[in-house]
C-alpha positions in Angstrom: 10.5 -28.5 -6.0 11.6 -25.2 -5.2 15.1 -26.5 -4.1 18.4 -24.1 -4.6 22.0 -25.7 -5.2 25.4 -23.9 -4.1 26.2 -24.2 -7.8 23.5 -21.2 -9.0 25.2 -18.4 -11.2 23.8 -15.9 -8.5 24.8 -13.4 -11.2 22.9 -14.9 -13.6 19.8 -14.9 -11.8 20.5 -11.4 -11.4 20.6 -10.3 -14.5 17.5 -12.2 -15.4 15.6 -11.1 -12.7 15.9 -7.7 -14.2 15.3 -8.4 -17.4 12.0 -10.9 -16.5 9.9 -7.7 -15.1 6.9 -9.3 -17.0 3.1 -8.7 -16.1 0.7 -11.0 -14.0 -0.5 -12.1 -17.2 2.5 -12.9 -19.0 3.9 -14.3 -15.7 0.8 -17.0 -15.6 1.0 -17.7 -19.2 4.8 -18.5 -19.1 4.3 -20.9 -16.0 1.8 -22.8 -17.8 4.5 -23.3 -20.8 7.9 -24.0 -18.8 5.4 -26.4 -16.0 5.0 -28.4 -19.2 8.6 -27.8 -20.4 9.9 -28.8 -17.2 8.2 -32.2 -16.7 9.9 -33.0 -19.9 12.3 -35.8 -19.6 16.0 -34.2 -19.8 14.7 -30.6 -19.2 13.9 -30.4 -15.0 16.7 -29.1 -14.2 16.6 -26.3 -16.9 13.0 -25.9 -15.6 13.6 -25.6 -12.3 16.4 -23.2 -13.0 13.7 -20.7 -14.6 10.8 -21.1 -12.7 13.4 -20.3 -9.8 14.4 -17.0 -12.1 10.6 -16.0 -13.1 9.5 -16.3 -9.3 12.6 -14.5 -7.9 12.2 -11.7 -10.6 8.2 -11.4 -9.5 6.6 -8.1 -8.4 4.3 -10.4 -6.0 6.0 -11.1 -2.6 6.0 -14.7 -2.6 6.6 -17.2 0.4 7.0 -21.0 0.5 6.8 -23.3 3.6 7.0 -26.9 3.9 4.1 -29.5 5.2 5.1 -28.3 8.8 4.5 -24.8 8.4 8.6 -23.8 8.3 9.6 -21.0 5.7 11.7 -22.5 3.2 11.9 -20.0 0.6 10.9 -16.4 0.0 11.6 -14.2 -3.1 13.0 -11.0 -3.0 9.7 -9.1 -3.2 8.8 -10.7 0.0 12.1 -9.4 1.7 11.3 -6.0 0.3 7.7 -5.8 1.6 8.1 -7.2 4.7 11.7 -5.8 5.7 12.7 -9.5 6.9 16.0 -11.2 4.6 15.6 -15.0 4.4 17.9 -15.5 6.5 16.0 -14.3 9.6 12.8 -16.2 8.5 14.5 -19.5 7.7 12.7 -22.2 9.3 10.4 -19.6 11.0 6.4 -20.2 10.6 4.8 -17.7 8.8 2.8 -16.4 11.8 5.6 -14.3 13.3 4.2 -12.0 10.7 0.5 -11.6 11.9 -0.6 -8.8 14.3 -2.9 -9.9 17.3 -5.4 -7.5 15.6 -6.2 -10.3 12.8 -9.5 -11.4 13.3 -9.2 -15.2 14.9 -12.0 -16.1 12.5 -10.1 -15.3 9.8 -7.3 -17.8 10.2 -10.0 -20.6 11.3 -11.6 -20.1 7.7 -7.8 -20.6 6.0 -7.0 -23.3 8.1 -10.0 -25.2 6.9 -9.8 -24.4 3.1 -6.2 -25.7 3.7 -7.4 -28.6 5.4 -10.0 -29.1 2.7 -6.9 -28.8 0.2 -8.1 -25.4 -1.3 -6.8 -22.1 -2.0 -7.8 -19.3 0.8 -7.9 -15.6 -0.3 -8.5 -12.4 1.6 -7.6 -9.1 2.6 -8.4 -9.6 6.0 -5.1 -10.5 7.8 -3.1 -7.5 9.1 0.7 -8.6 9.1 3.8 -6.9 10.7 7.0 -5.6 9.0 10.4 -6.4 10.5 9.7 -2.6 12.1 6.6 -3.3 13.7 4.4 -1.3 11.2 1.5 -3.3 10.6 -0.4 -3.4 7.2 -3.2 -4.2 5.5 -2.2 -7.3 3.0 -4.1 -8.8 0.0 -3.2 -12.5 1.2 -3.4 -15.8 -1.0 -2.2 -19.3 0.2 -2.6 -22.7 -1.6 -1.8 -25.9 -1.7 0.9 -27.5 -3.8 0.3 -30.7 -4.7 2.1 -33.8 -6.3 0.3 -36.9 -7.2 -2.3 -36.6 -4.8 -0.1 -35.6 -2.1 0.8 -31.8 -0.7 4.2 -31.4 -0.9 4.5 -27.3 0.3 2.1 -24.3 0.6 2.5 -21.1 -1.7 1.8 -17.8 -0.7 1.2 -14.2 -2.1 1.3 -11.2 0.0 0.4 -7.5 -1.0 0.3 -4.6 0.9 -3.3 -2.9 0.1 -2.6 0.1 2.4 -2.5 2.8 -1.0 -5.7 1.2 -2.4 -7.8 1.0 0.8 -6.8 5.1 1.0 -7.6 5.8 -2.4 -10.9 3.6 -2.1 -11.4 6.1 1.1 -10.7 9.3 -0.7 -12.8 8.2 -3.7 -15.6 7.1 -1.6 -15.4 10.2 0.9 -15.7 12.0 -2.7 -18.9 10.3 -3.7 -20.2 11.1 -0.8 -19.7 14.5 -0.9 -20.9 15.2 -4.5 -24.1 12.6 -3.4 -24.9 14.9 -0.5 -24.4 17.9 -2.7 -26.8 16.5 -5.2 -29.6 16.5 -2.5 -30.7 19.7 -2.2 -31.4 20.7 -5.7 -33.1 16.9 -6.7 -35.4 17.7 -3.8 -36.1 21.0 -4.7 -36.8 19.6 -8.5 -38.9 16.7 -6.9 -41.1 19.1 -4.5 -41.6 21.8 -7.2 -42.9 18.6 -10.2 -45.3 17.2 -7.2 -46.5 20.8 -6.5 -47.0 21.6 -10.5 -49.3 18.0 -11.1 -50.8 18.5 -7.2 -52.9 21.6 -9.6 -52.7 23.6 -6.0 -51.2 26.6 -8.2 -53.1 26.0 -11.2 -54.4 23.4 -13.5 -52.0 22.1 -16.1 -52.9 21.1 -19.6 -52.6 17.5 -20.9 -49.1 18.3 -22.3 -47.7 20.3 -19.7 -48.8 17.4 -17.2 -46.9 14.6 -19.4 -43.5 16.8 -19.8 -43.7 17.3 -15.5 -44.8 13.8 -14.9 -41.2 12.7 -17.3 -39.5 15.5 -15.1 -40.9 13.8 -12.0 -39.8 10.4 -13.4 -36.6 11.6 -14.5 -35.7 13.1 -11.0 -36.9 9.8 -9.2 -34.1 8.0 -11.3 -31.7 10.5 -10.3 -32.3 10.0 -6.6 -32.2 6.2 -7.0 -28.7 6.8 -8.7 -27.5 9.1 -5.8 -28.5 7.1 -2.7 -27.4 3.9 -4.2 -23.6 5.5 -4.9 -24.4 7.3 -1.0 -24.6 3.5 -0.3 -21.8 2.1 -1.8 -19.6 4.7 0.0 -20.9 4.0 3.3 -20.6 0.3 2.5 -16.7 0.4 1.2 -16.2 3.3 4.2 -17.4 0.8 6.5 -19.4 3.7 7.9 -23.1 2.3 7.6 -25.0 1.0 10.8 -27.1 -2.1 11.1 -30.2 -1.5 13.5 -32.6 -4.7 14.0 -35.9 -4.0 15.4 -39.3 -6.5 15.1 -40.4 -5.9 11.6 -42.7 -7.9 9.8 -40.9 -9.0 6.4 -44.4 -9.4 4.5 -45.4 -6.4 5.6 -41.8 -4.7 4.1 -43.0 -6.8 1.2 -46.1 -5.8 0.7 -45.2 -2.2 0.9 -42.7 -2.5 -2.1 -45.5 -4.4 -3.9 -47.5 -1.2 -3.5 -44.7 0.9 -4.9 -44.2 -1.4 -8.3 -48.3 -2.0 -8.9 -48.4 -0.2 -12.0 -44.9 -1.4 -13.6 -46.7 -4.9 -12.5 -50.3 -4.0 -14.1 -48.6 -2.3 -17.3 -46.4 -5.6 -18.1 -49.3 -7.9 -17.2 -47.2 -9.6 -14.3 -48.8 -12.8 -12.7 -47.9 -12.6 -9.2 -47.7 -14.9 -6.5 -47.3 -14.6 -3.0 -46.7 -17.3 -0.4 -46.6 -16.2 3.1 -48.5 -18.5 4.8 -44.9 -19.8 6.5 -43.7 -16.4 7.2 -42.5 -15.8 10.8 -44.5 -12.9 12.4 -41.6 -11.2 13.1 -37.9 -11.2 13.1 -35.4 -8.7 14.6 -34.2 -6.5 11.2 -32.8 -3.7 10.0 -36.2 -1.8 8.1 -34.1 -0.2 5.6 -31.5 -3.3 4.3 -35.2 -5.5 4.4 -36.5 -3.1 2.2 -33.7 -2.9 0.1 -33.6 -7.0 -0.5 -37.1 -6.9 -1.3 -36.7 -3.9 -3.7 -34.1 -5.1 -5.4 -35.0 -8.4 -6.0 -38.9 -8.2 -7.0 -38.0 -4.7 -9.3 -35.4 -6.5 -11.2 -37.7 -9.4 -11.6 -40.5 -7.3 -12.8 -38.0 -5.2 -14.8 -36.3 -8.6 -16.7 -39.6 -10.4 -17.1 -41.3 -10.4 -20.8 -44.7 -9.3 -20.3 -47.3 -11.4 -19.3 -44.5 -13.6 -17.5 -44.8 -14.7 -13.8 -43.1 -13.2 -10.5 -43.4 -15.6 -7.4 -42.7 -14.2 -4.3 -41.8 -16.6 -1.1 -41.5 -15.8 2.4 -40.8 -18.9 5.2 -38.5 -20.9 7.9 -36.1 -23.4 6.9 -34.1 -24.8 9.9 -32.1 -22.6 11.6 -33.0 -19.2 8.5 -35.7 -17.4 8.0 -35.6 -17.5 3.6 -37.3 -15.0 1.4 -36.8 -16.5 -2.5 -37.9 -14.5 -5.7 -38.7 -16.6 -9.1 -39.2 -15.1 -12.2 -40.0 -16.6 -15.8 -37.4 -13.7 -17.1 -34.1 -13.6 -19.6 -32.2 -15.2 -16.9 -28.5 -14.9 -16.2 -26.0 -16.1 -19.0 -24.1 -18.7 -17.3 -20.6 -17.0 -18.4 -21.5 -14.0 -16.5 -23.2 -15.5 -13.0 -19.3 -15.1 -11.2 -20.0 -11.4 -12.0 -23.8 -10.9 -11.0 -22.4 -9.1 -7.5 -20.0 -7.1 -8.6 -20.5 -3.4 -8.4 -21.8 -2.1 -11.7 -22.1 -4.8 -13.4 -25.2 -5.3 -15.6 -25.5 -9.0 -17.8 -24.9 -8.6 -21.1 -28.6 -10.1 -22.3 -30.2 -7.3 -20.6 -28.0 -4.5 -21.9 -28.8 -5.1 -25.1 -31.9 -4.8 -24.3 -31.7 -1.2 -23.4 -33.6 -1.7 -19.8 -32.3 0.8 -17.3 -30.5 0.0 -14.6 -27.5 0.9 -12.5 -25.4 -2.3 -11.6 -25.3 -1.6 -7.7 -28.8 -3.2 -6.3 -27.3 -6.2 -6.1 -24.0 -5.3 -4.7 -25.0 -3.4 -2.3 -27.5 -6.1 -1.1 -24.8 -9.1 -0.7 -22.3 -6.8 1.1 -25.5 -5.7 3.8 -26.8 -8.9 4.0 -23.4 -10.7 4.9 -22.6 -7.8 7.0 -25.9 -8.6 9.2 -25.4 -12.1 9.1 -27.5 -13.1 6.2 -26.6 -14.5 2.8 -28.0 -14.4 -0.7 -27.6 -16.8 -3.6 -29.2 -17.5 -7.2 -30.1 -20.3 -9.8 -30.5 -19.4 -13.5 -32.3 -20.8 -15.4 -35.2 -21.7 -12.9 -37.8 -22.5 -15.3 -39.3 -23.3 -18.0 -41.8 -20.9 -20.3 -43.8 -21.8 -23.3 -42.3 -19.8 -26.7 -45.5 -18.7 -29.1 -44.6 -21.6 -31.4 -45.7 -24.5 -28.4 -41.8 -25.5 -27.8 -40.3 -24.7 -24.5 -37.3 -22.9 -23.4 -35.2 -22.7 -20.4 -35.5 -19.4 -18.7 -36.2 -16.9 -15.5 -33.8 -16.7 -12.2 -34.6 -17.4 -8.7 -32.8 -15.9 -5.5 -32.8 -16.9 -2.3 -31.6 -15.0 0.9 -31.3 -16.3 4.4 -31.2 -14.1 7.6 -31.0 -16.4 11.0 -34.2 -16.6 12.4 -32.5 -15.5 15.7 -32.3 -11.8 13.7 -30.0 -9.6 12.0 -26.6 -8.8 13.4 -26.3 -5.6 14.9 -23.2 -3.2 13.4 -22.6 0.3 15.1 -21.9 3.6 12.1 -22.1 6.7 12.1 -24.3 6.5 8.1 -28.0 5.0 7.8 -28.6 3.1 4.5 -30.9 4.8 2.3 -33.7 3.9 0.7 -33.7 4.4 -3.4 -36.5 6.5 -3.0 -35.6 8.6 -0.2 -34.1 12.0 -0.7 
């Protein structure tokens, strides 16, 4: 497949390879075309003689080994990256590369999406250059495949070194201007609860609504600044996990408390099933209150009024599960591989004009899978009745699972905050 004869115009290639410096997208798209140009009968050879030229003329440092593991090709982006010609690799299994320092787990996890005859992406391996300097590698391997049978594995390397220090900088950054933020949204926030307290005075009916939208206005502020202080001590790697025996209806119940008038203004019917929640479990207070939250606010928040909320707290095997239903807009299925990306806010919801910031959810995957935990979500999950009688799909339900023997514990030098905490 990705054979090379003695009789190759090495010049040529050469000269193609410098003229072929096309993007990842035009790079894909042309694959696509010559794959199917190349199976043509009478063109292979042409085809292979191309894909050969677009693959050595690739930005992406590129390595091919056969079923055995044995490196039987690299491009020249790979030499350049790595420091290694081919002709000190030839025959060689990749792992020459890897630093001890790449977590075992890591390679167990590849070896079984290999096994399972699936592609393996992370940017967890740390690799070695022909000099010894280790790096930090986007890494991507896969399967290729012939008539049912793999033939050779593909791989992509990238050294991620430059981003993770400018995701460092940028993050040390928000942390800075977050912090910085604190003092005068406190002062703001102590001075509006002191105004509508009326212990210096009382204020008219006006002059209480434009504090209470002050006091408001501020809260949102706050929520804003300790969910980017979060993000930045998430992407820092910075933020500490501390279990302790908590009781996660409890946690609930206190968020409950906080949203009882967004529930009583939109006319939410609640329900709450506890009656197969553990007593306790060993959790971080903060990241429970966070998944609790985040979930029930955005369900309250998404959910026409009048709609229904259920709230579920229990054992399943081996997890302890906390799920949240709604009867809400849902999640557009085109948009559910997006739902934890940072920022990120469906586009049904936009358009709706309900405020929001697109980290709640982030933030609780990458704490919950830090501790152990995981979270997932169906949408639609139900069914609600339209004012005409007919029915309609709607609503989203999402279900997290912390081990019942507790939350891991992570060691940091940050505390996740609260939204509300200042």
């Amino acid at each position: 497949m990705l054979g090379f004869s003695s009789n190759d115009n090495e010049k040529e290639i050469e000269e193609l390879r410098s003229a072929l410096q096309l993007t990842k997208e035009e790079r894909d798209k042309a694959l696509v075309e010559l794959s199917a140009f190349s199976s043509t009968s009478g063109n292979k050879g042409v085809g292979d003689f191309i894909f050969r030229t677009l693959i050595e003329a690739s930005t992406e440092a590129t390595l091919v080994t056969d079923i055995e593991g044995n490196i039987i090709y690299v491009n020249l982006a790979w030499e350049k990256l790595t420091g290694f010609a081919f002709a000190d690799v030839k025959g060689k299994n990749p792992r020459l590369l890897r630093s001890p320092r790449t977590p075992n787990v890591v390679i167990k996890k590849m070896w079984d999406a290999l096994s399972a005859r699936e592609p393996f992406v992370t940017e967890e391996i740390i690799n070695r250059k022909k000099d010894g300097l280790e790096y930090e590698t986007h890494f991507s391997i896969f399967p290729i495949q012939f008539e049912g049978k793999v033939l050779y594995y593909g791989s992509i390397h990238a050294d991620i070194a430059e981003r993770k220090e400018s995701d460092r900088v940028r993050g040390e950054f928000v942390s800075l201007v977050s912090h910085q933020l604190n003092t005068p949204l406190s002062i703001i926030n102590w001075y509006s609860q002191m105004l509508l307290s009326s212990r210096i005075g009382e204020l008219n009916h006006k002059q209480a609504q434009y504090v209470e939208e002050i006091e408001q206005s501020v809260k949102r502020v706050i929520s804003l600044v300790n969910a980017l202080l979060n993000v930045s001590r998430i992407e820092m790697g910075t933020f500490s996990i501390v279990p302790e025996a908590i009781s996660l209806a409890g946690v609930a119940e206190g968020v409950l408390s906080e949203l009882k008038a967004k529930i009583e203004e939109k006319n939410i019917k609640l329900l709450k099933q506890y009656e197969n929640a553990p007593a306790s479990i060993n959790a971080d207070s903060k990241i429970a209150w966070m998944i609790f939250q985040n979930l029930l606010s955005n369900a309250i928040k998404y959910t026409p009024e009048g709609g229904d909320v259920n709230l579920e707290i229990g054992v399943n095997n081996e997890n302890v599960f906390i799920k949240v239903r709604d009867t809400g807009y849902g999640i557009p299925k085109i948009e559910q591989s997006k739902i934890f990306e940072k920022m990120y806010r469906a586009e049904n919801v936009r358009i709706k004009d309900i405020e929001g910031n697109g980290l709640g959810l982030y933030i609780v995957k990458s704490t919950l899978e830090a501790a152990g935990g995981t979270i997932s979500f169906k949408s639609p999950a139900g069914v609600r009745i339209r004012s005409d009688g007919t029915k309609e799909e709607c609503g989203t339900e999402f279900y997290v699972t912390i081990p019942v023997s507790g939350m891991k514990p992570r060691s940091g030098t940050k505390v996740l905050a609260t939204t509300a905490e200042i």
